[in-house]
C-alpha positions as CSV (number, residue, x, y, z in Angstrom):
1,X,15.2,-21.1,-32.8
2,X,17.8,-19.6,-30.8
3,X,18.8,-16.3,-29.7
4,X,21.1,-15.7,-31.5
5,X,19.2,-16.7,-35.0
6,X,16.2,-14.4,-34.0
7,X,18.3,-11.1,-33.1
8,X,21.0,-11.7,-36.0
9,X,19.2,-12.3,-38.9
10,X,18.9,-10.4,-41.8
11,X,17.2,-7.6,-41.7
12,X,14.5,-6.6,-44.5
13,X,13.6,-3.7,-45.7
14,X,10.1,-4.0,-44.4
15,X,11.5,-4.7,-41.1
16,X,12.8,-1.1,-41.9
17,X,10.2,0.6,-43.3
18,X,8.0,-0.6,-40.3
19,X,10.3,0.6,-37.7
20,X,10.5,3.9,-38.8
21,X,6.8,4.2,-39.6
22,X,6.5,3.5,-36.0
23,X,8.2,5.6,-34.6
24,X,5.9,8.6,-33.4
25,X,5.8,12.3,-35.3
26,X,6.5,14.4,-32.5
27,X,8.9,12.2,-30.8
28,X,12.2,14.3,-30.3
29,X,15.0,15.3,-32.7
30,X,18.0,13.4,-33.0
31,X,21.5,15.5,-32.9
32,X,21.7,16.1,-36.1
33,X,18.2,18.0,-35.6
34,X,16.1,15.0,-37.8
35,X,12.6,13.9,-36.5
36,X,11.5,10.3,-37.5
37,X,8.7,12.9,-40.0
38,X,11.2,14.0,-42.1
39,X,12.5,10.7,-42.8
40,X,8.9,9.7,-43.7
41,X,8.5,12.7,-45.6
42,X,11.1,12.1,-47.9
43,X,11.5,8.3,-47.5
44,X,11.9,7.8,-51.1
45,X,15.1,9.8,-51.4
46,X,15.9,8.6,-48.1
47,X,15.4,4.8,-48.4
48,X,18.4,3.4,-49.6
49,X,20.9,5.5,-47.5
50,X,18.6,4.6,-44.3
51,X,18.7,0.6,-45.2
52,X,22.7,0.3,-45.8
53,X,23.0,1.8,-42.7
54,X,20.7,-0.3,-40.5
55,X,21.9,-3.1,-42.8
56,X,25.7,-2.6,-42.4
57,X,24.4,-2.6,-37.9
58,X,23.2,-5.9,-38.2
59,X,26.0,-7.3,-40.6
60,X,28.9,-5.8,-38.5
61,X,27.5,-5.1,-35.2
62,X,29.3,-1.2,-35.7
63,X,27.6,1.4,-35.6
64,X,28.7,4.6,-37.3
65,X,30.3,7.1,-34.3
66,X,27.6,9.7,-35.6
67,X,24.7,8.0,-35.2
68,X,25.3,6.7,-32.1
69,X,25.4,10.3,-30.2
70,X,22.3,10.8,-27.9
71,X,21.7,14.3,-26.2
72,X,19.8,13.9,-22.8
73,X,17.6,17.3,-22.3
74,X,16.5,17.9,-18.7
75,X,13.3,19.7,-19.1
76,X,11.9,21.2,-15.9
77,X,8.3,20.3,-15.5
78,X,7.6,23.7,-13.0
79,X,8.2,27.4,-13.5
80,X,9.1,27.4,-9.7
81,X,12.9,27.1,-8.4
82,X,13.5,23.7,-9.7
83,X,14.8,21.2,-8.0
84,X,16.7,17.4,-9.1
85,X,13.2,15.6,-9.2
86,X,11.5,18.4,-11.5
87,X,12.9,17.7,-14.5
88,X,12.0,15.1,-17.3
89,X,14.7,14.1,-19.2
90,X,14.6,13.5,-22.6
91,X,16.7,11.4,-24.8
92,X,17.5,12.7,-28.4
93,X,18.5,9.9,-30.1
94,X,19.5,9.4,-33.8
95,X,16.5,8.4,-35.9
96,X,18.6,5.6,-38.1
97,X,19.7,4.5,-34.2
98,X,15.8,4.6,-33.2
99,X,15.1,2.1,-36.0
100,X,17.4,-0.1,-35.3
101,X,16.5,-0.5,-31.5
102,X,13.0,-1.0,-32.3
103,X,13.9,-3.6,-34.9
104,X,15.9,-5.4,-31.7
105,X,12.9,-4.6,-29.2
106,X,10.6,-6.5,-31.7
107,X,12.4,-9.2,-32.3
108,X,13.4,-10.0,-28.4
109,X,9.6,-10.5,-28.1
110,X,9.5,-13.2,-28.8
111,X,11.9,-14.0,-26.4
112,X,10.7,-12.2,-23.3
113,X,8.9,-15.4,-22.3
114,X,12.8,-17.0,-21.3
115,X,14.0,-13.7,-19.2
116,X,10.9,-12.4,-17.6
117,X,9.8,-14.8,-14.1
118,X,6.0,-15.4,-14.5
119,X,5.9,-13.7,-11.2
120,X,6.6,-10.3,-13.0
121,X,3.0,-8.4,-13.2
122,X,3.9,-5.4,-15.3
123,X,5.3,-4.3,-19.0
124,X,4.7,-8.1,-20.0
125,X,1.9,-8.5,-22.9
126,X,-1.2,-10.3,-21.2
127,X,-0.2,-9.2,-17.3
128,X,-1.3,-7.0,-15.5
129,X,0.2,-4.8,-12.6
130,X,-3.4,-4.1,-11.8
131,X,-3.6,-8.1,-10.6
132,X,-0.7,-7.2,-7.7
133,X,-3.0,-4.3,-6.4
134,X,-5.8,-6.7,-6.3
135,X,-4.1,-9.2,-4.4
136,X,-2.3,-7.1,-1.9
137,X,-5.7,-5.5,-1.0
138,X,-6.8,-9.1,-0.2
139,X,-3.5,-9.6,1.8
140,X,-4.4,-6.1,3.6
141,X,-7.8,-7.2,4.2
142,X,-6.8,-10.2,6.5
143,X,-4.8,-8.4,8.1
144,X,-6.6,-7.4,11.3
145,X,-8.1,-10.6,12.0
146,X,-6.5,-12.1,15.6
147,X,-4.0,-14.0,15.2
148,X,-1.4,-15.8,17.6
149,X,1.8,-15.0,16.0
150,X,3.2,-11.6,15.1
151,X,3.0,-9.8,11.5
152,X,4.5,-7.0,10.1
153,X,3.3,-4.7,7.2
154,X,5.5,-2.5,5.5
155,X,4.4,0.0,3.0
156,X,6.7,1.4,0.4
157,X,5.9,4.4,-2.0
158,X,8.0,5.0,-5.1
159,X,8.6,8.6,-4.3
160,X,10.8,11.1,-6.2
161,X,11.8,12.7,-3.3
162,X,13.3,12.2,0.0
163,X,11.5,11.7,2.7
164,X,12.1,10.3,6.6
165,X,11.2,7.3,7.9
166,X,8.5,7.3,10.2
167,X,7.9,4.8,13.1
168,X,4.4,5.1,14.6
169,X,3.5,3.3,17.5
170,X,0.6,1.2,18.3
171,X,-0.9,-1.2,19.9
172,X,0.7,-4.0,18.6
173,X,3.9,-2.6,17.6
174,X,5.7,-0.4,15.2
175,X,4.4,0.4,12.3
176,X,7.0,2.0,9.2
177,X,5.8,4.7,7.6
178,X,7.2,6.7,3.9
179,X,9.9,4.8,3.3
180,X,12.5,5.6,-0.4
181,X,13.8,3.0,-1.8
């Protein structure tokens, strides 16, 4: 099958059902101030409008203007003077949009396999980004023993906030300390 059989085809109602089933209680309001609960709440008198429109998506590839307005929320995680990297944004989407993304992120599983390198060790089903830890501890490990040409090490730490770059020196060179990427 190809991609463009697996992402295009029809959807069913099933499909439907399960993606909004799915989608978690407390998860955040769209604009129109609807969670994903009160869809399941009244799903019965809900149903039909919520499949023509997911339907008419996938038939048309438009999307009503309405439902595709998202609200980003910047909650600050502190009481202190916040600054840019204390605050946790949060995406209110439209729940009719929230189904139909998860219908798309379910069916390009099976495809992942073709766009993700075998190399990647996280957010793939079956890898783990524990395994890179291991083996850079065994590439750390080996690291002191005498060798005749030069090495370097770098560490990097995903950091939410600036920091310098320190170069420490020792005995066999400079060593890079805290740097942002």
């Amino acid at each position: 099958m190809d991609f463009q059989t697996i992402l295009a085809a029809p959807v069913s109602n099933e499909e439907i059902r399960w993606a909004l089933f799915d989608i978690g209680d407390e998860r955040a309001p769209g604009p129109d101030g609807f969670t994903a609960s009160f869809f399941k709440a009244n799903w019965d008198t809900v149903r039909e409008d919520v499949v023509r429109a997911v339907r008419e998506f996938y038939t048309t590839g438009r999307l009503l203007r309405q439902l595709n307005h998202t609200i980003i929320a910047l909650i600050p995680k502190t009481d202190r003077d916040p600054g840019v990297g204390d605050f946790r944004p949060i995406g209110c989407a439209n729940v009719v949009y929230k189904i139909i993304t998860k219908i798309l992120a379910k069916r390009m599983e099976v495809l992942l396999h073709t766009f993700i390198d075998r190399s990647q060790g996280a957010f793939v089903c079956g890898r783990n980004l524990v395994d890179d830890l291991f083996l850079a501890q065994e590439i750390v490990r080996g690291y002191n023993v005498t060798r005749t040409f030069a090495r370097c090490m770098v560490m990097v730490e995903n950091i939410k906030e600036p920091k310098r770059v320190h170069l420490e020196k020792s005995h066999k060179g400079f060593i890079l300390k805290n740097i942002k990427i």
